[in-house]
C-alpha positions as CSV (number, residue, x, y, z in Angstrom):
1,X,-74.8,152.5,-75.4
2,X,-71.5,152.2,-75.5
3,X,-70.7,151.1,-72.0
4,X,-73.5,148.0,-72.2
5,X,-71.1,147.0,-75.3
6,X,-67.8,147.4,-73.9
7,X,-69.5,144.9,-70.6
8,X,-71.2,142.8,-73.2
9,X,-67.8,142.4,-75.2
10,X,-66.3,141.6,-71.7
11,X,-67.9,139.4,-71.2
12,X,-67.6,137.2,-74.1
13,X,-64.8,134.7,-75.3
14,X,-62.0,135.5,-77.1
15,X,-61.8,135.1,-80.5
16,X,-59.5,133.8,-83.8
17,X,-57.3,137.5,-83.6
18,X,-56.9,137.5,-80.1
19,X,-55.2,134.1,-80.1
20,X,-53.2,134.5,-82.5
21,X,-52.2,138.1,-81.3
22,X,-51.5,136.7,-77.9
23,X,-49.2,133.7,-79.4
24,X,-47.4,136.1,-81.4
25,X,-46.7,138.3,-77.9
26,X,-45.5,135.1,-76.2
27,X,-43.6,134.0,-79.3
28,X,-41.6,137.4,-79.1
29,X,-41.5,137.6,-75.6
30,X,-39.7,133.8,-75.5
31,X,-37.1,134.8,-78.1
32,X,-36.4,138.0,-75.9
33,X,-36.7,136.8,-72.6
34,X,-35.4,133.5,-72.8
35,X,-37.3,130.2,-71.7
36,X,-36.2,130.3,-68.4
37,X,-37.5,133.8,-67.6
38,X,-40.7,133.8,-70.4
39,X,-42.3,130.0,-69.2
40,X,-42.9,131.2,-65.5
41,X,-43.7,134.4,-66.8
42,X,-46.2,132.7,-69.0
43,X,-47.6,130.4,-66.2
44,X,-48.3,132.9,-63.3
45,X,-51.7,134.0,-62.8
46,X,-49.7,137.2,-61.2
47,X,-49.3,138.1,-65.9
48,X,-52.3,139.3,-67.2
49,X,-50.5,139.4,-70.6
50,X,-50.8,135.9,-71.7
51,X,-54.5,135.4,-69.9
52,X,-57.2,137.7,-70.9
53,X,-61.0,136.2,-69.7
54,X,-61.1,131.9,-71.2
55,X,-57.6,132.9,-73.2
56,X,-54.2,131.5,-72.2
57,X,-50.5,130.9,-73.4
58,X,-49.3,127.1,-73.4
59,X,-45.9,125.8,-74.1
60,X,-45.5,122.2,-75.1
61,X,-42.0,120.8,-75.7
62,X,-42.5,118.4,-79.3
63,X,-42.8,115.2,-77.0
64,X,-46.1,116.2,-75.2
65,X,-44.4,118.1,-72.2
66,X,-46.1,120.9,-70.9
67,X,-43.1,123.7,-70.6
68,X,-45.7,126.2,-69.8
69,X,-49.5,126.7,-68.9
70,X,-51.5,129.9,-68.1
71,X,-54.9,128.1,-67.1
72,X,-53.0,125.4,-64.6
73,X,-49.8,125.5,-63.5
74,X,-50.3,122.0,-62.3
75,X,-49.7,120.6,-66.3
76,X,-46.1,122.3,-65.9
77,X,-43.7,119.6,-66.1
78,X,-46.1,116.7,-67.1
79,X,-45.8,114.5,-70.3
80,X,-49.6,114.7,-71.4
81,X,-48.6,112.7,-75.4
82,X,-51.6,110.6,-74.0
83,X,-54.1,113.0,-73.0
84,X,-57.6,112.6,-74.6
85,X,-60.2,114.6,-74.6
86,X,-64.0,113.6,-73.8
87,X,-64.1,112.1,-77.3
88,X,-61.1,110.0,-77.0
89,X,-59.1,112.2,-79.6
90,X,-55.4,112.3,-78.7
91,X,-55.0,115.8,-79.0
92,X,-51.6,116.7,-77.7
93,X,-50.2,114.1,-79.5
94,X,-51.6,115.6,-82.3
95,X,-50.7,118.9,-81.9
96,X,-47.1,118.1,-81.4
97,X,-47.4,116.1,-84.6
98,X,-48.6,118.8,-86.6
99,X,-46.2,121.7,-85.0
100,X,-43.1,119.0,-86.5
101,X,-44.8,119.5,-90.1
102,X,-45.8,123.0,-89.9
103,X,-44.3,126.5,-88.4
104,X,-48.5,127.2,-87.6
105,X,-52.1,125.5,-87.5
106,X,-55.5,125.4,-85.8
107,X,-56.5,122.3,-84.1
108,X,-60.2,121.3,-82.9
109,X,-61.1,119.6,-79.9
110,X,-62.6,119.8,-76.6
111,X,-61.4,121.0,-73.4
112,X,-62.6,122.5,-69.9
113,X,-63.2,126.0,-70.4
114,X,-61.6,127.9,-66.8
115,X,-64.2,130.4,-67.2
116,X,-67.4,128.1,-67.4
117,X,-65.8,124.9,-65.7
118,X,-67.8,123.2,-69.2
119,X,-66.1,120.8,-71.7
120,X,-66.5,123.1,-74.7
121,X,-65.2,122.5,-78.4
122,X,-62.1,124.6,-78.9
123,X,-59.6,125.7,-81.6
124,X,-56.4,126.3,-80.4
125,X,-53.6,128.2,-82.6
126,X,-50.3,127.1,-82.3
127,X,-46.7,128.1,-83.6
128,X,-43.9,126.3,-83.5
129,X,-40.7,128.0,-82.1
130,X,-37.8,125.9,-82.0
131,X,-38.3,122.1,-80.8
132,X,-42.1,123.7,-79.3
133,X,-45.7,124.5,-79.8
134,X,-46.4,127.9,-78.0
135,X,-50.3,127.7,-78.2
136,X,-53.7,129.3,-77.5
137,X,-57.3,129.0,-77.8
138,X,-60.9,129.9,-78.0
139,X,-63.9,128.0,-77.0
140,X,-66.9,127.7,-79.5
141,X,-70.3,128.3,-78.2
């Protein structure tokens, strides 16, 4: 019985503890590494640390540039203030927003899930740490 839970569990999406437990990690491992050695660190698919199944670590700078990005390392670099998602919700523009007000938060909106290639309705935790939002989230089924 307790192998068919352990695949089951596996299996499934992270949840709420998980990403704030893994935002916490990358939190720490910024302040100890440094950004220069913790946002490549973050963005390699090589660091199962900050990815665990549909999880992942992002870094946004407080204008909307992506600093860091374990799904896509393609957003590294990019000034996505205008991004929308499929309901035309501005959500990194909001997200910076909120990170300049508060030191944490949950945000809802939807995204592509990398496991299921779906737009799915997420909640992504956030922290701010210094003039960024070091982020992650789980997809609601």
């Amino acid at each position: 019985m307790l192998a068919v839970g352990s695949a089951a569990y596996a299996g499934a999406g992270a949840n709420k503890d998980e990403a704030m437990a893994m935002v916490k990690s990358a939190v720490a491992f910024i302040k100890e590494q440094g950004a220069d050695k913790a946002y490549p660190e973050i963005t390699s698919k090589a660091n199962a640390k900050f990815r665990d199944r549909d999880l992942y670590v992002v870094v946004y700078q407080l204008d909307g540039k992506v600093l860091a990005h374990g799904a896509n390392e393609k957003f590294v670099g990019k000034d996505l203030i205008d991004a929308q998602d499929v309901d035309g919700k501005l959500y990194v523009k909001e997200r910076v927003e909120l990170a300049a007000k508060q030191p944490s938060f949950w945000q809802d909106y939807k995204f592509v899930n990398p496991v299921s290639k779906k737009v799915e309705p997420k909640e992504m935790y956030c922290e701010k740490l210094n003039n960024t939002a070091v982020c992650a989230g789980i997809y609601k089924l």
